[in-house]
Structure formats: C-alpha cells, structure tokens
LOVEX-132856 format. One record per residue (C-alpha): residue number from 1; residue in three letters; chain; x, y, z. Coordinates in nm, 3 decimals. Last residue first. Layout:
N
<k->NUM&r->ALA&c->A&u->X&v->Y&w->Z>
...
***
This chain:
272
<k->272&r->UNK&c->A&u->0.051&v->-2.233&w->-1.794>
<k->271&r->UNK&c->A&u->-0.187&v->-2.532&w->-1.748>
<k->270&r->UNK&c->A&u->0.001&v->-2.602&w->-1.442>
<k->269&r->UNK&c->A&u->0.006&v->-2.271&w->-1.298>
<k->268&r->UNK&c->A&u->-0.366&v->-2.228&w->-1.379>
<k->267&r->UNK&c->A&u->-0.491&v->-2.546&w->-1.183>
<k->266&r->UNK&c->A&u->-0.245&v->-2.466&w->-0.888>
<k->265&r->UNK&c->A&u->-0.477&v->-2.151&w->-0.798>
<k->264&r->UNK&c->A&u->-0.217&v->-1.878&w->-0.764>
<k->263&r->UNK&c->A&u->-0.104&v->-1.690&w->-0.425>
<k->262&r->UNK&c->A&u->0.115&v->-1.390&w->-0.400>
<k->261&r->UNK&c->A&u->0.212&v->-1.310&w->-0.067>
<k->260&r->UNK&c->A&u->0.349&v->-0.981&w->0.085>
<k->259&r->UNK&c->A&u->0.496&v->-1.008&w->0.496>
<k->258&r->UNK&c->A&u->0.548&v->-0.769&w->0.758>
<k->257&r->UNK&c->A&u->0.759&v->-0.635&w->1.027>
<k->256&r->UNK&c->A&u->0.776&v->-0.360&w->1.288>
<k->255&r->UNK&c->A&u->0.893&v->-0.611&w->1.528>
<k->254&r->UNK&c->A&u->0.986&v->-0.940&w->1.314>
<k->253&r->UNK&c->A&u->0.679&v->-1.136&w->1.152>
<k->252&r->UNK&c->A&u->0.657&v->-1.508&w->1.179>
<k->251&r->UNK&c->A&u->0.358&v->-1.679&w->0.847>
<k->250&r->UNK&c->A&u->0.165&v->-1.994&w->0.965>
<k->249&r->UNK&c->A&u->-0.120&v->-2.014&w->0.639>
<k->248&r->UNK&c->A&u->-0.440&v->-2.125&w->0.705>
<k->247&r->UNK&c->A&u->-0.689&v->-2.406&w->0.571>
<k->246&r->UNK&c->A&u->-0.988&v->-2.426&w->0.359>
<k->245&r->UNK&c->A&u->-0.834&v->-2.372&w->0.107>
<k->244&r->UNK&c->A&u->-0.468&v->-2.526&w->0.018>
<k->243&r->UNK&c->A&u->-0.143&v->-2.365&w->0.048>
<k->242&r->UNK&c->A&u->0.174&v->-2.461&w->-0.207>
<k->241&r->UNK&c->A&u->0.545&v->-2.351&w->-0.123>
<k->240&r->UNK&c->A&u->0.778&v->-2.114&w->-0.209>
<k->239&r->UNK&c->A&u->1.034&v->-1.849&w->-0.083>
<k->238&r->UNK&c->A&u->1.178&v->-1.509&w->-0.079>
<k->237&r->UNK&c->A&u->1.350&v->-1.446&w->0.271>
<k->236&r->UNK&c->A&u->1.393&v->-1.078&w->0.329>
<k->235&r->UNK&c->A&u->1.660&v->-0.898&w->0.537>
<k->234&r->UNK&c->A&u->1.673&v->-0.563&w->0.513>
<k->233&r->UNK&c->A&u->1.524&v->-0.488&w->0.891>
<k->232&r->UNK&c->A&u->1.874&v->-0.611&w->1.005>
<k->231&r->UNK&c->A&u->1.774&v->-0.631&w->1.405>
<k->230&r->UNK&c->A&u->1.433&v->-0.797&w->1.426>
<k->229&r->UNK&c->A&u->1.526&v->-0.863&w->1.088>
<k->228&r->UNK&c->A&u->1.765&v->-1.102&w->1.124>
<k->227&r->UNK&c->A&u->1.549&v->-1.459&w->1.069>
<k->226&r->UNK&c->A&u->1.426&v->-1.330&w->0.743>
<k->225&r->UNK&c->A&u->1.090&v->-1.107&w->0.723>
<k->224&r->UNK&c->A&u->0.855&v->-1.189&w->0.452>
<k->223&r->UNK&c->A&u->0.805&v->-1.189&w->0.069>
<k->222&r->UNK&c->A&u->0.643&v->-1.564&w->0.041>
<k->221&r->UNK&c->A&u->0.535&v->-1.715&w->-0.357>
<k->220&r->UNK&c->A&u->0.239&v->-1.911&w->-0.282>
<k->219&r->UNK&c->A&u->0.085&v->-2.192&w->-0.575>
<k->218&r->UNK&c->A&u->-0.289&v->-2.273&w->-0.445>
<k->217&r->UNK&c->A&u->-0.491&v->-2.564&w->-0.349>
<k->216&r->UNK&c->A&u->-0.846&v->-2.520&w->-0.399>
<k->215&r->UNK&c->A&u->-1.175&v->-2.346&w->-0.230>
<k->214&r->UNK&c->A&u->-1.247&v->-1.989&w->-0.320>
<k->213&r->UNK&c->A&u->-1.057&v->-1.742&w->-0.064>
<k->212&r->UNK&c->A&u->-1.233&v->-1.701&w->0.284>
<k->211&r->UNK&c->A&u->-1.104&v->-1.965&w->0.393>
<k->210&r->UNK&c->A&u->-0.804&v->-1.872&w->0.417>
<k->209&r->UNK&c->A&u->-0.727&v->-1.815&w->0.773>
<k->208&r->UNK&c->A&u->-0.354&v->-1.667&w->0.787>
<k->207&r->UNK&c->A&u->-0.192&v->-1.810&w->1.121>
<k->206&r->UNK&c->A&u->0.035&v->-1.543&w->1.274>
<k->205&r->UNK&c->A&u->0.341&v->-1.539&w->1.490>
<k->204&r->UNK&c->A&u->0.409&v->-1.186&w->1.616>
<k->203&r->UNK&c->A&u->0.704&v->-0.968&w->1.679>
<k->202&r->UNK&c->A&u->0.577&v->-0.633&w->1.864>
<k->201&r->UNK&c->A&u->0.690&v->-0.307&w->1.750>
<k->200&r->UNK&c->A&u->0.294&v->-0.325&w->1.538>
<k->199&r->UNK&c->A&u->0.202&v->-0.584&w->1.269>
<k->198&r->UNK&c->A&u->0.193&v->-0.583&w->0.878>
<k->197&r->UNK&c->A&u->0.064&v->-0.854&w->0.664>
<k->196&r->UNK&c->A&u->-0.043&v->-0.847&w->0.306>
<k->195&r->UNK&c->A&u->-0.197&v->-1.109&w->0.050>
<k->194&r->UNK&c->A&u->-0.255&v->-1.115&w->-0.274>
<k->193&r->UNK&c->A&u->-0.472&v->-1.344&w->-0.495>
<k->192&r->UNK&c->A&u->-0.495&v->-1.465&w->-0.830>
<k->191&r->UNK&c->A&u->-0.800&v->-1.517&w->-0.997>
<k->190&r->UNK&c->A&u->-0.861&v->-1.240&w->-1.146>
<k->189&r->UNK&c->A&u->-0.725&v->-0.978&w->-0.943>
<k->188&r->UNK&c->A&u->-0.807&v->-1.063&w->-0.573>
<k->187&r->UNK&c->A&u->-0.696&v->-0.892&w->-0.235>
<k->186&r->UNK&c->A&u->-0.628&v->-1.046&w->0.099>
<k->185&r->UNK&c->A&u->-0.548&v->-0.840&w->0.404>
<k->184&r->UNK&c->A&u->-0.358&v->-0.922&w->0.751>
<k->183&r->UNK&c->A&u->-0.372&v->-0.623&w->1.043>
<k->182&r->UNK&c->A&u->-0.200&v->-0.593&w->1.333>
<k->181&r->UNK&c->A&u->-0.161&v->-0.447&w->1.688>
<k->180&r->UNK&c->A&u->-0.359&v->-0.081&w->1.623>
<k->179&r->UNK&c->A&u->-0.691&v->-0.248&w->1.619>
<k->178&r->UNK&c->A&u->-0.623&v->-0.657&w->1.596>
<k->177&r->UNK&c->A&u->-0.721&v->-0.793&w->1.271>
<k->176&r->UNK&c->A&u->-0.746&v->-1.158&w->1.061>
<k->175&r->UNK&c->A&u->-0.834&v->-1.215&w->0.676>
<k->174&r->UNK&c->A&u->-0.990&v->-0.860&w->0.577>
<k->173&r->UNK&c->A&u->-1.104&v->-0.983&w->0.240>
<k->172&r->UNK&c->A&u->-1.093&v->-0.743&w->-0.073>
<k->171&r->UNK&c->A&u->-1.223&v->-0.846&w->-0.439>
<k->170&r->UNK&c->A&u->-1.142&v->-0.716&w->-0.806>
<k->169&r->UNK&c->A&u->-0.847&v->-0.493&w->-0.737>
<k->168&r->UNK&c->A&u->-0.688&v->-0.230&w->-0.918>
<k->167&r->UNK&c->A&u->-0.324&v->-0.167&w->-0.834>
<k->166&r->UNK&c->A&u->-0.192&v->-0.463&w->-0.932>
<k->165&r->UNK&c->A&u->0.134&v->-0.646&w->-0.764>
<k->164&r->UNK&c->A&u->0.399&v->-0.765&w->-1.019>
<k->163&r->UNK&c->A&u->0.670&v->-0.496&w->-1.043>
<k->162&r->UNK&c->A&u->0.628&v->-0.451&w->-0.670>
<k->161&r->UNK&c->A&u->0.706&v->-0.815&w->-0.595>
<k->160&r->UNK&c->A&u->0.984&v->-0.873&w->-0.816>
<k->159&r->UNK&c->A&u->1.137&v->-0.568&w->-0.667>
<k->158&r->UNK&c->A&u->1.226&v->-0.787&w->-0.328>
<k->157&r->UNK&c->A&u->1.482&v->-0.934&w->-0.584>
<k->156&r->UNK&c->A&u->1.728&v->-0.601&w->-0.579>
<k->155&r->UNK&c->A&u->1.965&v->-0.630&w->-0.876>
<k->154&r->UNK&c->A&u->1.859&v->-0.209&w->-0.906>
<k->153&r->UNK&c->A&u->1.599&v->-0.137&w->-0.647>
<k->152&r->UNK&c->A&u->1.775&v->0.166&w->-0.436>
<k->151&r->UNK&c->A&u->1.921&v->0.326&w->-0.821>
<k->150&r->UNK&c->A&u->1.608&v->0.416&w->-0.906>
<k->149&r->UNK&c->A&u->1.596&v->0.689&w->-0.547>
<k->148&r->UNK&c->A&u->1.335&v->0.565&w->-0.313>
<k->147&r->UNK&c->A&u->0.926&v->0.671&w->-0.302>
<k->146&r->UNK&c->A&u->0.842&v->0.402&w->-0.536>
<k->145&r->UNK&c->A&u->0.429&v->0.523&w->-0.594>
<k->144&r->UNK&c->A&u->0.132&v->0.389&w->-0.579>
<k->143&r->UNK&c->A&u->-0.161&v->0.575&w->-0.788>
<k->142&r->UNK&c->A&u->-0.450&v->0.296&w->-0.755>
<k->141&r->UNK&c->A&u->-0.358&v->0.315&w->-0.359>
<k->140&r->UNK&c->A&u->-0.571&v->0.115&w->-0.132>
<k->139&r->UNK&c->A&u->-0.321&v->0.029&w->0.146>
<k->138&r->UNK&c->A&u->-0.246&v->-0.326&w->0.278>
<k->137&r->UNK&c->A&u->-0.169&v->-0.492&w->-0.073>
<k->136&r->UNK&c->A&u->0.124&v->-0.264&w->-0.171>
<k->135&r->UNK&c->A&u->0.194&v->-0.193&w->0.219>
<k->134&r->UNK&c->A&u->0.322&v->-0.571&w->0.174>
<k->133&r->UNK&c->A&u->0.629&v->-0.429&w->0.042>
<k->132&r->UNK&c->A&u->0.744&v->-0.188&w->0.256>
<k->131&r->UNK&c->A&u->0.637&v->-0.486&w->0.571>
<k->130&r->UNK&c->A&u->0.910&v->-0.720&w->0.382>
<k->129&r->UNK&c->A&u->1.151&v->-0.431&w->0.398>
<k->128&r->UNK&c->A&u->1.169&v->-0.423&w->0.727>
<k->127&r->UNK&c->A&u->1.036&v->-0.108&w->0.976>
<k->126&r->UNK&c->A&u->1.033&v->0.244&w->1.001>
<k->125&r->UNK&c->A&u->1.174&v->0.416&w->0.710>
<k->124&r->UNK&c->A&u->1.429&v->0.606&w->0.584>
<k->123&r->UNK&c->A&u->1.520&v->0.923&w->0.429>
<k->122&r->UNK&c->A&u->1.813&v->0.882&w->0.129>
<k->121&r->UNK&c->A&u->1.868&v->1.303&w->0.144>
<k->120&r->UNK&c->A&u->1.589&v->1.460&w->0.367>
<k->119&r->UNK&c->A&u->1.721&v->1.300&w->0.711>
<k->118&r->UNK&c->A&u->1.491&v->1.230&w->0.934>
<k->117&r->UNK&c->A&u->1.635&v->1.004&w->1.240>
<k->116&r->UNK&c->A&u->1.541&v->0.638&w->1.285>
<k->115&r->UNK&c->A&u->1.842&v->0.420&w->1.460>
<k->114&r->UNK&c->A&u->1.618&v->0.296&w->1.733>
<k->113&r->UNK&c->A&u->1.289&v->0.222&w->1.557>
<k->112&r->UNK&c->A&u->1.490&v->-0.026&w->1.332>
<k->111&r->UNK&c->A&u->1.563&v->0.083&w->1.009>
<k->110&r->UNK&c->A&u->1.435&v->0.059&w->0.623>
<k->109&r->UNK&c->A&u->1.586&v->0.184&w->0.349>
<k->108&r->UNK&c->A&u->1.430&v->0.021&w->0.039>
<k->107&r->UNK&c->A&u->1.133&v->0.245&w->0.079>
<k->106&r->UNK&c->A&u->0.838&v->0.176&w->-0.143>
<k->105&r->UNK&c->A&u->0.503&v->0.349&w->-0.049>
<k->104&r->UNK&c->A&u->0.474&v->0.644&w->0.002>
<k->103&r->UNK&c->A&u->0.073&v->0.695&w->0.121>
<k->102&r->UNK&c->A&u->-0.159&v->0.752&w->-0.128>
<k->101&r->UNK&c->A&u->-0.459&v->0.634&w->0.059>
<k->100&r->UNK&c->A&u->-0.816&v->0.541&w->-0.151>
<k->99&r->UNK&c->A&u->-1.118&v->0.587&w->0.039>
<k->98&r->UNK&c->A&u->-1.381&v->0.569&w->0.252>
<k->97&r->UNK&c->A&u->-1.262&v->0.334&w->0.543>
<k->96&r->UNK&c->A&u->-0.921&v->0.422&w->0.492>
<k->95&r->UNK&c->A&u->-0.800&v->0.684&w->0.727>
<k->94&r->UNK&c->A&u->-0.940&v->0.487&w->1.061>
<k->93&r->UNK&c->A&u->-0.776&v->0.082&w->1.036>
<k->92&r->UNK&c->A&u->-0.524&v->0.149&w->0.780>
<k->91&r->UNK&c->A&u->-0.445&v->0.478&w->0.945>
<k->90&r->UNK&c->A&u->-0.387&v->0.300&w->1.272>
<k->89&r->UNK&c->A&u->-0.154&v->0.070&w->1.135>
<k->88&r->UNK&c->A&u->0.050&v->0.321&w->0.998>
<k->87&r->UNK&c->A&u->0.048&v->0.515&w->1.339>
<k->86&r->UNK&c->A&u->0.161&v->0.216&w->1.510>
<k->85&r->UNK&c->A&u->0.461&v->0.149&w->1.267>
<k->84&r->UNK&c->A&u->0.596&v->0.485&w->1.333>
<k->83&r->UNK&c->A&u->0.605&v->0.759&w->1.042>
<k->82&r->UNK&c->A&u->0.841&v->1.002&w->1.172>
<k->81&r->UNK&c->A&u->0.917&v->1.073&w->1.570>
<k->80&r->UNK&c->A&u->1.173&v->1.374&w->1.471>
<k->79&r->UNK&c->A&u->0.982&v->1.450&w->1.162>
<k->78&r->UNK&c->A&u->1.207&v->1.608&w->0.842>
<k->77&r->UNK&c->A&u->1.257&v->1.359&w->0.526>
<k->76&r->UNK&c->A&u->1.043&v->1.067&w->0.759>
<k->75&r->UNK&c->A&u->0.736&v->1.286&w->0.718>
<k->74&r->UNK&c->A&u->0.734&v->1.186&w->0.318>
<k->73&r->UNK&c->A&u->0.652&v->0.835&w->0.473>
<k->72&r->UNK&c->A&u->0.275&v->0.937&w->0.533>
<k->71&r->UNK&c->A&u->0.067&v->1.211&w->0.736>
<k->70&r->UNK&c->A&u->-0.275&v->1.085&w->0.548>
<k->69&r->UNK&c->A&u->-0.538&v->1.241&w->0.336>
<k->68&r->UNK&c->A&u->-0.286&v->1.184&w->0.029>
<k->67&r->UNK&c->A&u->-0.590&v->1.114&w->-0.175>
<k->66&r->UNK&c->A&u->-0.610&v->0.872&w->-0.438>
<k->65&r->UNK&c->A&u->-0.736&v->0.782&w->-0.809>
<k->64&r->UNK&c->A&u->-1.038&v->1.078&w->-0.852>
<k->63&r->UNK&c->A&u->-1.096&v->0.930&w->-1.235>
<k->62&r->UNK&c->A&u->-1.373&v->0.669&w->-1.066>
<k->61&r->UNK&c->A&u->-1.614&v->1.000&w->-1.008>
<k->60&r->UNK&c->A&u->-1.941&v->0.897&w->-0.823>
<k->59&r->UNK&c->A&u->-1.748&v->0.644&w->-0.596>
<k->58&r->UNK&c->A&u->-1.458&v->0.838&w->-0.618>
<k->57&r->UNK&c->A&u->-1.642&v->1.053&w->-0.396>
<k->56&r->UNK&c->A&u->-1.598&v->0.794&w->-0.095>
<k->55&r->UNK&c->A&u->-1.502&v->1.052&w->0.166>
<k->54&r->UNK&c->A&u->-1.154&v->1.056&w->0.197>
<k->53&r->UNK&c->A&u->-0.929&v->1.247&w->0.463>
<k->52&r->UNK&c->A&u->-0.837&v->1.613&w->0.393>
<k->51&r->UNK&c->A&u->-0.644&v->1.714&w->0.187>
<k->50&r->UNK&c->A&u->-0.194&v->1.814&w->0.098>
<k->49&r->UNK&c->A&u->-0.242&v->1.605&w->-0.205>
<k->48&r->UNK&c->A&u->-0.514&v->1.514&w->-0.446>
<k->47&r->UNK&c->A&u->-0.498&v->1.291&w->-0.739>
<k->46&r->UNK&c->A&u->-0.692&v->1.351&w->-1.026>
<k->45&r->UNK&c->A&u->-0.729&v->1.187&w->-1.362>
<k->44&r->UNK&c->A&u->-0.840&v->1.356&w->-1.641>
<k->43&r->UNK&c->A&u->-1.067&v->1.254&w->-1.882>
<k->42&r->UNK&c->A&u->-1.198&v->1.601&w->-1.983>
<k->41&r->UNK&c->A&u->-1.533&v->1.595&w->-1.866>
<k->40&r->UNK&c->A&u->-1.391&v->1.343&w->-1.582>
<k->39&r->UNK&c->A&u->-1.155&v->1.670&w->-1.510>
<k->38&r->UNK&c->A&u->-1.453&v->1.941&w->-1.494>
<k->37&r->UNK&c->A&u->-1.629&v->1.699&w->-1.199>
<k->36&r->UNK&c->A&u->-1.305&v->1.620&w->-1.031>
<k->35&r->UNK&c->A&u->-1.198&v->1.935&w->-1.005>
<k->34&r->UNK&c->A&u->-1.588&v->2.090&w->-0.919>
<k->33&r->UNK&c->A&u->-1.593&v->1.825&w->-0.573>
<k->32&r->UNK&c->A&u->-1.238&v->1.932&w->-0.426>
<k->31&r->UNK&c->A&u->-1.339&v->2.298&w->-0.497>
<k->30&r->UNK&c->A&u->-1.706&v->2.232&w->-0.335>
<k->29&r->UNK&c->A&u->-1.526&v->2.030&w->-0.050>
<k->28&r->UNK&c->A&u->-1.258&v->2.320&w->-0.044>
<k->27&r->UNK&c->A&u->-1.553&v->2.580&w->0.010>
<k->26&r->UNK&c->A&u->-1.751&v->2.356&w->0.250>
<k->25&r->UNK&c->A&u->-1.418&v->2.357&w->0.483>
<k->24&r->UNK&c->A&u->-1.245&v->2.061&w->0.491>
<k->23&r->UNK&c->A&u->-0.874&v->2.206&w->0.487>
<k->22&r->UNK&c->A&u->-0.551&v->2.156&w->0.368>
<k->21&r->UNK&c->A&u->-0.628&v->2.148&w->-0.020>
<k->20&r->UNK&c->A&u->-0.216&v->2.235&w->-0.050>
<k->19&r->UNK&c->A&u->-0.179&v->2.010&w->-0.347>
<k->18&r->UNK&c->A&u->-0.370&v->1.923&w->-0.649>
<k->17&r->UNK&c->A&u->-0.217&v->1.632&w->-0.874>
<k->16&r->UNK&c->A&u->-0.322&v->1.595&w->-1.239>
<k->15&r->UNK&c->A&u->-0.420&v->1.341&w->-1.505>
<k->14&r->UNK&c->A&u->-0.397&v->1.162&w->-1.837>
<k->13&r->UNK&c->A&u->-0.234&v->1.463&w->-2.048>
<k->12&r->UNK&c->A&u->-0.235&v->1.426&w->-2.426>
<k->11&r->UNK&c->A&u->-0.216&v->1.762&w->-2.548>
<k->10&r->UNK&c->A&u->-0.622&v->1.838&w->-2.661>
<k->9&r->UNK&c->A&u->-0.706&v->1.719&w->-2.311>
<k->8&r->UNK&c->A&u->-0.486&v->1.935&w->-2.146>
<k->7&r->UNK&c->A&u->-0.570&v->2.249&w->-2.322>
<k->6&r->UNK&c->A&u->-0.952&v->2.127&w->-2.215>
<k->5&r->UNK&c->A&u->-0.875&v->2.138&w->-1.872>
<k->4&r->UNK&c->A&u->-0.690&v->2.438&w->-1.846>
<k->3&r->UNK&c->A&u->-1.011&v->2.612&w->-2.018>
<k->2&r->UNK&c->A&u->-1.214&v->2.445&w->-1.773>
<k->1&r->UNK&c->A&u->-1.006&v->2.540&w->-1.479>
***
C-alpha cells in the first residue's frame, strides 16, 4: 500500500475508490482506518465502496470524501423492489448521522412506483426528477456523482441545478422532518443557500420555515414537481420568485416527489 501510494503521488493521482470492504469486523475497521492514514501521507483521496456504514473518521482524516455505506440507486440495475422512496428517506434519517453517503445520485429516468422494473441498460428510478435533484442538498456527498448516460442531460434545464450546487458546505439546518414521511434541509455556501425537499408515496403540501436562515429577503430559483408528476414524474416547473426571513416558503410535492431551491440574499444579486 505504501509503495502504491507513493507511485501515485509521484504520477499525479488525487484519489482512490476501495470496494468490496463488506464487513465491520475489527480487521476491516483497522484496514479501512490504515488506507486513509497512508493516503493523507500521500494526498490521496479515498472513497470507499461496498462498507459498512460511517463512523465520523473523516473527522480525523478530511481526504476520506464518502462512503457508499448505503444500498443506493445502483440496486435499481437488478432489485425487483429497488430503491423505494421510503427506504431513501430512511437512510437520510439512520445512514447519515456520522457520515458522508455516496448514494447515485442523478437519474434523469425517473418512474412512478408502478412501472419500476430493474433493468441494467438505462435503469430507472423511483420518483420525479425534481426529488433526483434535491438529493444534491439532502445527502452529504463531497464525491456526487451523475449516475445516467451524458447523453440523458443534454438541452435538459433541470441540469442547471446540478452544475451549480456545491459539494462542500459551510452550514446545515434541518428546516422541518417527519421520520420516514419527509424530510426538508437547508445548506449554506457563502452566503447562498440551498434547500432540498423529498417526501414519502404520499403527496404533501409543505411550508418551509426559514427562520433559521440569517434575516433578509432573498432571490429563490424553484426546481420542483409540475402539476403531472404524480403521474409524469419528468415534469419539472423551474421558476422564480423572492422569499423573505423570518417567514416560510409554501412548496406542493407529488408522491415520491421533491423539490431543490437555490436562495440568494437580494443585496448580492443586485450589486452583481
């Protein structure tokens, strides 16, 4: 490992992916804890795949990126049940408390729960679009990923969103829950902030508190469900308005749906 390390190094390599941990036993903790160790020597990033859940180590070694502790949308390729919106919700809930999640993210071919089957070639996924791309903000995932073929995003607008969401965050605020039901979280880069929705099979109506961003009126740019995607899980309404805090935000998911926001204090748009 060391010498592999340092070849790396010397070539210009950022980082590495282990796969096929799949275990927890204290000699794959020791492995899990002597990779990340040797690779910060050689900075090296490390993202680990086929492991157990996470444990907070990349709070003593920031170069561990993500863990793929986490049956995610790569089970839609061959799982009869797949990746239901339930279970994602859970995992947000359970999977994440100490850790990073690198979970698929990206899917531009989303279908109701009634026409899912796995299917390895173009495999879909559970839910609307609007939810694929709120799972940007939702999950912790330095190392996210576009799990669809290039051509799925080409002329596609929803890819706005993705192309502009960070990955490293300065600030996170849990903005309303319900275990398993839904789950609405804000994170902060500078002084922008992003928001992300995602509810269970059951349509919901949800006010967004925001209080708990800094005070001001704010610029919102709106990724959610359209009015046919209880049925046509594609359909995404992109749209604007402003948002002041204190004060809440009225957003309507569809049945497996979602919503991404992007919000910027008005005082920066305008002097931009």
């Amino acid at each position: 490992m060391e010498r592999t390390f340092a070849a790396y190094e010397r070539r210009g390599v950022s980082g590495i992916m282990i796969d096929f941990v799949n275990g927890d036993s204290q000699e794959r903790v020791r492995f899990v804890q002597k990779v990340v160790k040797e690779a910060a020597k050689h900075r090296l990033s490390v993202n680990f795949h086929g492991i157990y859940k996470p444990t907070g180590v990349q709070r003593t070694y920031p170069n561990l990126l993500s863990f793929e502790g986490v049956l995610g949308t790569e089970y839609n390729k061959w799982d009869p049940t797949g990746s239901t919106p339930e279970h994602e919700l859970l995992t947000l809930f359970v999977r994440m408390i100490a850790g990073p999640l690198d979970v698929h993210q990206g899917s531009f071919h989303p279908v109701v729960q009634e026409k899912y089957f796995p299917r390895n070639i173009s495999p879909m996924t559970i839910g609307t679009l609007a939810r694929q791309l709120a799972s940007y903000v939702l999950y912790e995932n330095p190392l996210p990923m576009l799990a669809d073929y290039p051509s799925a995003y080409e002329g596609r607008p929803a890819f706005r969103f993705i192309r502009e969401v960070p990955v490293f965050w300065d600030d996170t605020r849990v903005l309303a829950a319900d275990f398993g039901g839904y789950l609405v979280i804000a994170r902060r880069k500078g002084d922008e902030w992003y928001v992300g929705c995602a509810t269970d099979r059951s349509a919901r109506t949800i006010d967004i508190p925001l209080g708990p961003l800094p005070a001001g009126k704010y610029v919102v740019r709106y990724y959610c469900d359209g009015g046919k995607a209880a049925s046509a899980p594609e359909d995404l309404e992109i749209t604007g308005g402003t948002a002041v805090s204190p004060g809440t935000l009225r957003v309507k998911l569809a049945p497996a749906g979602g919503c991404a926001l992007r919000l910027t204090p008005e005082k920066r748009r305008t002097e931009d």
